[in-house]
C-alpha positions, -999 to +999 in steps of 0.1 A: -232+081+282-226+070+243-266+060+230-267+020+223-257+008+192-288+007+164-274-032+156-267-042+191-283-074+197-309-085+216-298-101+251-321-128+265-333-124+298-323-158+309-286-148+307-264-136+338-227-150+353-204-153+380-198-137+412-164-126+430-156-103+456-129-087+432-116-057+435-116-024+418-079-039+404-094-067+390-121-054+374-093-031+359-077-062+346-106-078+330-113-047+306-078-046+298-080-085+290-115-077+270-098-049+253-071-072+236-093-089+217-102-088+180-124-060+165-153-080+154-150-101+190-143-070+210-172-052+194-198-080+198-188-083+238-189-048+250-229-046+236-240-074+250-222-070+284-232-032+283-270-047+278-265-068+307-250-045+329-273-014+322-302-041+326-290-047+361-284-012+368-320+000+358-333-033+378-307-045+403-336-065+418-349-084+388-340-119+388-339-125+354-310-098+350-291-116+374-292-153+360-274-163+330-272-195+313-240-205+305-255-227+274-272-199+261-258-192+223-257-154+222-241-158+251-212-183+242-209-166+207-212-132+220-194-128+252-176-160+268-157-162+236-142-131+244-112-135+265-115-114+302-154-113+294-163-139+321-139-121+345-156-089+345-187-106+355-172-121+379-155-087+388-186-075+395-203-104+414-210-133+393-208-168+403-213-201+383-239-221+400-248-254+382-243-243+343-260-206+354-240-173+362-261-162+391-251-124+410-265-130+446-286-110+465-256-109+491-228-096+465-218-066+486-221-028+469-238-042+435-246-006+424-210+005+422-199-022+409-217-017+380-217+015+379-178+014+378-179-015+351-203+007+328-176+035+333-150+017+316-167-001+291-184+034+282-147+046+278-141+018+251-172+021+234-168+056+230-135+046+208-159+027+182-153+042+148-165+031+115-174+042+078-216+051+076-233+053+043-250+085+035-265+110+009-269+143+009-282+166+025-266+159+061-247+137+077-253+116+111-250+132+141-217+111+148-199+119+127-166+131+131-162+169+131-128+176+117-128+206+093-150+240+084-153+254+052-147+296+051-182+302+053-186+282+087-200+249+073-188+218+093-168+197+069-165+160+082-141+130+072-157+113+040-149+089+013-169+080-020-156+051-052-147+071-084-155+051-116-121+036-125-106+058-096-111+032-062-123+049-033-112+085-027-112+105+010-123+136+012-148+162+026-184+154+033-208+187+041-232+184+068-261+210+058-254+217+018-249+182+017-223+157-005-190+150-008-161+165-023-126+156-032-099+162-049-092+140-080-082+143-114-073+177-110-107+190-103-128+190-072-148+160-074-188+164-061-210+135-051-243+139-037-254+103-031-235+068-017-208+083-001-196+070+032-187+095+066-166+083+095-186+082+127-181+074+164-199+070+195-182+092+218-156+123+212-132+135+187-104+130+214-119+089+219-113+084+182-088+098+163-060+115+171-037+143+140-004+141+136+014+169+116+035+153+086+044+170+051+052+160+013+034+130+010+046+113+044+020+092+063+028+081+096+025+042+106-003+047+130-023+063+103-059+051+093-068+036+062-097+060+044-091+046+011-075+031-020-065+038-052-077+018-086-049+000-076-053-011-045-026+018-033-038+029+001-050+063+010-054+076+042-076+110+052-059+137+057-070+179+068-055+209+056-054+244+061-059+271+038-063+310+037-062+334+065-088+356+081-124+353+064-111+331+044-097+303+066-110+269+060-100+239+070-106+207+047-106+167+051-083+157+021-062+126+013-029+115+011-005+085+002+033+081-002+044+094-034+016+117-039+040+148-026+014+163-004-022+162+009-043+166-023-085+185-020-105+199-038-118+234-038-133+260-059-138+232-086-102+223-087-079+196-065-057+214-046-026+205-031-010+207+003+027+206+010+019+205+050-010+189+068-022+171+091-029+131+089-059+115+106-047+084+127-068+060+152-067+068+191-051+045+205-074+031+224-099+034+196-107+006+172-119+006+138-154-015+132-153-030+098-190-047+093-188-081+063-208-053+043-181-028+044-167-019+007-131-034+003-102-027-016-090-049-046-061-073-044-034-059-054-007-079-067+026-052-053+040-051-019+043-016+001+070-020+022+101-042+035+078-052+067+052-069+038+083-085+019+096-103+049+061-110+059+051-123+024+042-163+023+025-182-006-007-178+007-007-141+009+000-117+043-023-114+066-050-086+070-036-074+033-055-083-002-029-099-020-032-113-058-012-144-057-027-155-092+004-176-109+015-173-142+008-207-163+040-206-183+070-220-179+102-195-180+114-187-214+148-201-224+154-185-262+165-152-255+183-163-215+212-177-240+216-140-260+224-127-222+246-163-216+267-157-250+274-118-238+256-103-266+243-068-266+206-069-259+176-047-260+156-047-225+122-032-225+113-013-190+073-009-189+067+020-171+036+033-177+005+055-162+017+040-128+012+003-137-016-020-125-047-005-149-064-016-184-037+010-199-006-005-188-017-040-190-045-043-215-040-014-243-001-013-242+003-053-242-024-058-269-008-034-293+029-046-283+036-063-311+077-060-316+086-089-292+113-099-321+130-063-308+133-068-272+160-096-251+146-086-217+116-073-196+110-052-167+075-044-153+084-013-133+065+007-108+070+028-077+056+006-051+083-016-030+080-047-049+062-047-081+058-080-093+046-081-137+008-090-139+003-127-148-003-117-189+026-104-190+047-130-177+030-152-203+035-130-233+070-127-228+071-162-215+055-172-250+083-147-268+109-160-246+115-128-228+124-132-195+098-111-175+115-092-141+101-077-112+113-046-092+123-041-061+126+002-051+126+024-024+129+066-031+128+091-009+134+099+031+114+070+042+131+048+013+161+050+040+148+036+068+131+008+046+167+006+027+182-002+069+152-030+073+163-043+039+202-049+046+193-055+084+175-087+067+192-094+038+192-127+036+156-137+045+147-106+022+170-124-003+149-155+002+117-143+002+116-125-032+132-159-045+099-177-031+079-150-048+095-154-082+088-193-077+055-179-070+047-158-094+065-172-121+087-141-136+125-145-139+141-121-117+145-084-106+161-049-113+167-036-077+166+002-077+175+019-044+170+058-051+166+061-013+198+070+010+224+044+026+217+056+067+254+033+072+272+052+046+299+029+028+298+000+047+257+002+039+274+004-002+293-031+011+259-044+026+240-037-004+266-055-028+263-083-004+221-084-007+223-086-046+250-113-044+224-134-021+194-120-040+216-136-073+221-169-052+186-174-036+167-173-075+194-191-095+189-217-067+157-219-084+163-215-115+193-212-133+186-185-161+170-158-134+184-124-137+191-097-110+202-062-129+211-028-103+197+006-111+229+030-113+216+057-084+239+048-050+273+066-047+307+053-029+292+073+003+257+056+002+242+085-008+219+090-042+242+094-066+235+088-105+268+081-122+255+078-158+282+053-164+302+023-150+329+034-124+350+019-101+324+030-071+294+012-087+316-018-098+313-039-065+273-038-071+275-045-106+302-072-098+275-088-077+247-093-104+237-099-137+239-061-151+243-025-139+211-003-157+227+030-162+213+065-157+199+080-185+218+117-183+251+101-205+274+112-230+293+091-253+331+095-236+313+079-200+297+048-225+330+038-236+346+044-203+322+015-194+326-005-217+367-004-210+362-010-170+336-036-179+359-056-205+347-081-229+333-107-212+307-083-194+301-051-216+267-062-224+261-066-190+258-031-188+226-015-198+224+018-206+192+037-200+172+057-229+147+076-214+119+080-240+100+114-231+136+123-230+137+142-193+171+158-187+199+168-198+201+144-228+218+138-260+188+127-276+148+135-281+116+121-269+097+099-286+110+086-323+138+107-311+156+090-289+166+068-322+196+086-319+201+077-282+201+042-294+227+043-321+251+059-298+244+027-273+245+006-304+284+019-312+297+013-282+282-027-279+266-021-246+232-035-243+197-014-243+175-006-217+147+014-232+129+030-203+088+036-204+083+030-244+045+027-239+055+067-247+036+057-279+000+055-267+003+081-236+015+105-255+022+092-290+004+089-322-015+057-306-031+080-279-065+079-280-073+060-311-087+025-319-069-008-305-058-014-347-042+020-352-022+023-315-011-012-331+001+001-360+015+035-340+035+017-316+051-009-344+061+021-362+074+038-334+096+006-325+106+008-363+118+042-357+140+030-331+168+007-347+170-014-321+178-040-346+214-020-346+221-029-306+227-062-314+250-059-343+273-042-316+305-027-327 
């Protein structure tokens, strides 16, 4: 039998319940019904009803353990507000009598009745799981076993905050004491303030692994820890070496991240296969007010969050639903009205969401006079732009645009919940741009169409409701297409305009092109696109120049933009914060990563786009 709880409260001795004759069934029933009920609730019931019942099971005779007022506050706070509480009691003999829960001295087999009540609630106890602080050496004696380093030392499930780095899973060491991770590319060592997952009962009671590989997490999965971010991580344990030197690690793991990442031997490691840590399922995880909590996080993670999205955040998610407090910009919206070629600026940079991206880069950004169009891009479902930069572009009179992505096998199945809800997804990204306040989205779908062409038909029809849904809104908001879905629904990057691609570009405001061109396929656009809507197709300049490309990185992808400049398509400059992560303005003062990135947008001749043909 699990030990009590070090926190469980004191029960009075003036409270008791009701009686019934019920049988094993129904005291059955009432744990289930107990057991649906919240964490904090659920937790708070089976102490105080465990008190009771192992007070009447040591003293059967007592009459104080077999009165309870029905007044009494622990009591009402504690257990009666727990639904299928007062029907265990009266499962196992409780009776109101007056305002009192009084078990007579008649009730009929009182000893296995409690005895079978302890049984079950000692079952759901046992699935109590939550983080413990610690610091080394040791950890408590409930803590999860779920690893061993090569030597034999018992490795346990462990997390610890990384300055700037959010809270990071990992490995926590039972008799050399600390915790370890992966991060950074080196193994990461703290010896104090780190937290250890614990339960009351067995490994089987709490958790549960379920194999996965490159970077997949299963839904049932349970949270460990978060990025800076606020990206989710989640604990995961690998294997490694053979013989004397098997080990086998707590690690972490989050989409995107390719594989479960650890440290060892001083450096973080990664695994391809491994295996994810997930919550029994009868198990529930206690989260005390004290317990450390991610930050809000102002990106969505999945087409379940978009349609579940309202204006006062999701539940059980830290949203930030900060507004910005500008109006939309309407100076540059007539460039893109009067179909003239125009420069869009894709931010993507060091992942998004950190003092690099939205702090460093925006302060030194000074060449708004270059630049039609924004796009605050990251790889998280919906990225919406941080509220400064709305308002600087708002205040250059750049429209500012979200993005909308999904990549990679499970980017199919969210790319099926997307165009199996196409129109409330439509609608709800409209409500977050009224939100939010930014002024529209590029929609990049580098994931699979499961439906094949007629998924191709589905998705032209999304954009064409996603189009109709903002400019109900407001008339100037933009919708642009990422050029990376075939005529067979499959990933497919054209690197130009073509009668497959037409039908989405037909239904938005501009197709983004693939960055992998030559000049023949950018004239070929502009032909199938015509007049009217040439500069409605963007054509990407990568600028750390990955590929097969007909230009350079950096200052060299100048030439890049003059070949987009004679063909009078428009611009879309992908991740030019190039200049301070890897440019002359890396690592140097806020004034001279000002003066590195004007020069680097000097370099450009962007001022060329928009002189067209």
């Amino acid at each position: 039998m699990p030990r009590p709880y070090a926190d469980s409260p004191d029960v009075p001795h003036d409270a008791v319940a009701e009686v019934s004759t019920a049988s094993s069934d129904v005291l059955h029933n009432a744990v289930a019904e107990v057991s649906t009920a919240s964490g904090d609730m659920l937790f708070s019931a089976l102490q105080t009803l465990g008190v009771v019942l192992r007070n009447l099971q040591r003293a059967p005779a007592e009459l104080k353990y077999r009165s309870l007022k029905l007044s009494n506050p622990k009591l009402q706070s504690q257990v009666l507000c727990c639904p299928g509480a007062l029907a265990l009691l009266e499962a196992v003999g409780f009776v109101s009598d007056g305002g009192i829960l009084t078990l007579p001295p008649s009730t009929p087999e009182i000893e296995s009745r409690v005895e079978n009540a302890l049984a079950r609630l000692t079952t759901m106890e046992a699935s109590r799981v939550r983080w413990r602080r610690h610091s080394a050496p040791g950890v408590a004696e409930s803590a999860l076993l779920l690893g061993r380093a090569a030597d034999g030392t018992a490795l346990h499930i462990g997390r610890a905050e990384m300055v700037g780095g959010g809270m990071q899973p990992g490995a926590a060491r039972a008799h050399s004491g600390g915790f370890s991770t992966g991060y950074g590319g080196q193994e990461r060592c703290v010896a104090e303030a780190y937290e250890v997952l614990c339960c009351t009962g067995g490994l089987a009671a709490a958790v549960r692994l379920v194999d996965a590989e490159g970077g997949k997490v299963p839904l049932e999965a349970l949270p460990a820890g978060w990025e800076a971010d606020g990206t989710p991580m989640f604990s995961a344990v690998v294997t490694t070496g053979a013989g004397e030197t098997l080990s086998v690690r707590p690690g972490k793991v989050r989409p995107g991240l390719g594989g479960a990442a650890f440290g060892e031997d001083g450096k973080e490691r990664l695994a391809l296969r491994y295996k994810v840590v997930c919550l029994a399922p009868d198990a529930v995880l206690d989260l005390p007010p004290n317990t450390p909590r991610p930050p809000t996080r102002r990106f969505l993670l999945s087409v379940g969050e978009l349609l579940a999205w309202t204006p006062d955040g999701i539940a059980g998610v830290s949203l930030d639903l900060t507004r910005a407090a500008t109006l939309a910009p309407t100076t540059k919206v007539r460039a893109a009205e009067l179909s003239q070629p125009r420069v869009l600026h894709c931010h993507d940079m060091a992942g998004g969401y950190n003092e690099k991206a939205d702090g460093c880069y925006l302060r030194a950004f000074t060449s708004w006079a270059a630049v039609d169009e924004f796009v605050y891009f990251a790889h998280h479902r919906v990225s919406i732009p941080p509220p400064q930069w709305i308002e600087a572009c708002h205040a250059h009179g750049v429209p500012c645009l979200a993005t909308l992505i999904t990549e990679h096998e499970e980017g199919a199945v969210e790319n099926s919940r997307l165009l199996d809800n196409a129109e409330l997804a439509a609608a709800q990204l409209a409500q977050m741009l009224v939100h939010y306040g930014h002024d529209g989205y590029l929609v990049n779908i580098e994931a699979p169409l499961p439906g094949g062409a007629a998924d191709v038909a589905r998705l032209a029809r999304f954009l064409s409701f996603l189009r109709t849904a903002c400019r109900n809104y407001s008339t100037s908001a933009r919708v642009i297409v990422y050029d990376s879905i075939g005529p067979t629904g499959a990933v497919e990057w054209s690197d130009e305009l073509t009668t497959a691609n037409r039908t989405l570009f037909d239904a938005c405001d501009g197709i983004f092109l693939n960055y992998w061109w030559r000049p023949p396929q950018l004239m070929r656009s502009r032909a199938l696109a015509g007049v009217a809507r040439c500069a409605d197709v963007y054509v990407g300049v990568d600028v750390f120049a990955r590929g097969d490309l007909s230009y350079g990185a950096g200052p060299g992808c100048a030439e890049g933009v003059q070949q987009v400049a004679e063909t009078g398509l428009s611009l879309a400059l992908f991740a030019p914060g190039w200049s301070l992560e890897v440019g002359s303005g890396q690592g140097v003062s806020a004034e001279e990563a000002t003066k590195a990135d004007a020069e680097f947008w000097a370099k450009l001749g962007t001022d060329r786009i928009r002189e067209g043909m």
